[in-house]
N, C-alpha and C positions, 0 to 999 in steps of 0.2 A: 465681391459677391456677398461676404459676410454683413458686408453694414446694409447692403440693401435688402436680404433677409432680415433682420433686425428690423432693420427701417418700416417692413411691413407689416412683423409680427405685432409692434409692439400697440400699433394704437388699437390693434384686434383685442388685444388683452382685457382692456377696459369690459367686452360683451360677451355677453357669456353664450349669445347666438352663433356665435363666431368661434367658439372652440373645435370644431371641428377642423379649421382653417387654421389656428394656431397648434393644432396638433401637426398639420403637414408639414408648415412652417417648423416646426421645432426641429421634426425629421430631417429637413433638409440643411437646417443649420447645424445639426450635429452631424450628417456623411462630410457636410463641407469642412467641418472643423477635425472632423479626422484626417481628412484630405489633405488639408492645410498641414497639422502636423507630422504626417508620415513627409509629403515632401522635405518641408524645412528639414527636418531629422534627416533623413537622408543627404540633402545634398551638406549641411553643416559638416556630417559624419565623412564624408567624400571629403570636402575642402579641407581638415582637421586631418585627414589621414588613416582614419580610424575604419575606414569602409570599407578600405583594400586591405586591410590587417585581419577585419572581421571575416571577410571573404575567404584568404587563406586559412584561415583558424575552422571554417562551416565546412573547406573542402577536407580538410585534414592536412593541409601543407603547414610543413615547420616554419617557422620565421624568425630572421634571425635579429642575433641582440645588437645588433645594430641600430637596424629600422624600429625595432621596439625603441631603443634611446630616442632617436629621431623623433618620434612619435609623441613619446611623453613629454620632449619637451616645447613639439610646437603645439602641443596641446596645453600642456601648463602656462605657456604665451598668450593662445587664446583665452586662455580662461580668466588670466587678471587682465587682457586689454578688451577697456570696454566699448570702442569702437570696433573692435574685430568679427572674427568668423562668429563669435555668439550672440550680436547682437541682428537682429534681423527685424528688417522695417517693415516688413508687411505686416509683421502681428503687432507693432507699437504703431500701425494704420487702423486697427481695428476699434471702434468706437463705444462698445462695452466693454467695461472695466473688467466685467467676471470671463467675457471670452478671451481676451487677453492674456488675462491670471493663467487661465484654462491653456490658452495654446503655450507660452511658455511654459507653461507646468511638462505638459508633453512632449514637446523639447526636448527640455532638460532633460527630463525620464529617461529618454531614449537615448541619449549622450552618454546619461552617469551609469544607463546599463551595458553601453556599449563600452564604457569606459573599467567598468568592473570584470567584462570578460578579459579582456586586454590584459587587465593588470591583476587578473587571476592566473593567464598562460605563462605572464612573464614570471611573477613569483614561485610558481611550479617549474619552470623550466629552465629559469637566468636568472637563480637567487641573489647573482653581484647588480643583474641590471637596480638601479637605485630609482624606486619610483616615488615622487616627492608625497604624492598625496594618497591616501589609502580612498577607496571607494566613496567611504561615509564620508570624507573630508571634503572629496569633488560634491558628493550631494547635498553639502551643506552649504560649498560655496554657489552652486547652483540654486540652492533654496527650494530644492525637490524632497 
């Protein structure tokens, strides 16, 4: 849906009669590109573990240092395999360079913040759990 918003906007660009038309158009490619990244972010954050952790965490339930270990480390898995849960082909389907940039960016975001509440409960609550990477470290390996 993205490359064919695109695909319209762009030859309107050229005229300046047409800005009206490329105002809708833009509208419509940024609710889609939110779109696009709230799901990804979600279901990544589901696959990685990290959705059902977050959940207990927004009800108030404890969780224990177990599933926290578990967590960190099929998360530190995915994180250096780069065929895995982080990479996601619909946004490297996308045929602008800068929406692309854009939907990974927000991703990422959404991971390395979800990542930071995580491994803010565990260092407050299971100072032995050992978490490899500090917050700033996943956002750098992220490139957010």
């Amino acid at each position: 849906m993205l490359n064919c918003l695109v695909a319209m906007q762009t030859p309107l660009l050229r005229f300046p009669f047409t800005s009206q038309r490329v105002t809708m158009l833009h509208s419509l490619i940024e609710d889609q590109m939110n779109s696009l990244i709230r799901e990804h972010s979600e279901s990544t954050l589901r696959q990685l573990g990290l959705a059902e952790i977050l959940g207990q965490l927004a009800r108030g339930e404890d969780v224990d240092p177990m599933t926290l270990s578990a967590c960190f480390r099929g998360f530190y898995t995915a994180l250096f395999n780069i065929s895995g849960t982080l990479s996601i082909p619909v946004i490297d389907r996308l045929s602008d360079r800068s929406l692309r940039s854009q939907a990974r960016q927000g991703v990422g975001l959404q991971i390395a913040d979800a990542y930071e509440k995580i491994y803010n409960y565990a260092t407050e609550h299971f100072p032995d759990i050992h978490a490899s990477h500090t917050p700033e470290s996943v956002r750098a390996l992220l490139d957010v």
